[in-house]
N, C-alpha and C positions, 0 to 999 in steps of 0.2 A: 802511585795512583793519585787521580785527581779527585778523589770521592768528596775532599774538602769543599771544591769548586763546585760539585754537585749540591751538597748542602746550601751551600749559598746560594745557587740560583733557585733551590727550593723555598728556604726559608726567607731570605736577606742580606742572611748572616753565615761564617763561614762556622764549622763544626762538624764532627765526627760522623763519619756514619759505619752501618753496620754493615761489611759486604755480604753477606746472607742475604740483606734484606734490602740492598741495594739490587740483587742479583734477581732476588724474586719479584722486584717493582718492574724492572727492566723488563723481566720475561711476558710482563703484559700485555707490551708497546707493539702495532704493528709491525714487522719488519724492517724497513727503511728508518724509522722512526727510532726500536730499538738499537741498529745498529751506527747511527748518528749518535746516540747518548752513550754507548759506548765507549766508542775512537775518541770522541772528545774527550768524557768523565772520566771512563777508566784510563784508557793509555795517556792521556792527555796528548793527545792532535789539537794541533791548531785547526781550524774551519777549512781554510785550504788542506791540511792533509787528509782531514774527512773526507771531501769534496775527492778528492783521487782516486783515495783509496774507496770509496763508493762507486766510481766509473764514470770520472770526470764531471762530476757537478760542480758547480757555483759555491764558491765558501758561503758565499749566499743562504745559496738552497741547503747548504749543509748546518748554515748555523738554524733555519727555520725549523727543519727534520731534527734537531737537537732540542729546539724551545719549545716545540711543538710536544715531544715527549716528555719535557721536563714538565708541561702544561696537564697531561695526563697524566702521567703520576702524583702532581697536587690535587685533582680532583678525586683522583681515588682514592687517594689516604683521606680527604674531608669527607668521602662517602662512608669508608670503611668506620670513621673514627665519630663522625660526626658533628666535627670541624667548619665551621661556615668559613666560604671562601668571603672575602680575600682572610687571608689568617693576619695581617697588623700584628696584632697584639698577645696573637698564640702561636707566635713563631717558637716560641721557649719550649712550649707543648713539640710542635713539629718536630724541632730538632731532637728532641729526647723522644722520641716514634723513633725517627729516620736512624738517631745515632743505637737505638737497637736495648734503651735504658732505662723500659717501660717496665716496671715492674708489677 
């Protein structure tokens, strides 16, 4: 799994996360959106093989459907948590949300 690469494109920085709660952010994402952060994050696809395996899009258009969701799921943990975007400096907070080590 690429959940490391997810963390990093959430926070900065690369770092653990929790697939429960990788799985439950994901299931929030529109469609197209959820299943781009998937193929990339979890199986790890490259853009182009998202782009295929979606029905011929643009690694382009597949890496946008990937940032774009990875964009909504930062906004929703700063709603849920209360978190001001951009996070700088409570990236440490995020990753320890994301990595599932909140106690």
């Amino acid at each position: 799994m690429s959940l490391e690469l997810f963390v990093e494109h959430l926070t900065g920085e690369a770092g653990p996360a929790d697939e429960e709660l990788f799985n439950l952010l994901v299931s929030t994402l529109p469609a197209r959106r959820r299943e781009a952060v998937l193929l990339h994050f979890r199986d790890g696809l490259t853009y182009k093989a998202v782009g295929e395996q979606m029905g011929g899009i643009t690694a382009t258009r597949a890496m946008q459907l990937a940032e774009r969701g990875v964009r909504d799921i930062r906004e929703r943990i700063a709603m849920d948590t209360g978190l001001s975007l951009p996070f700088d400096n409570r990236s440490e907070t995020l990753r320890t949300i994301i990595a599932g080590t909140v106690e």
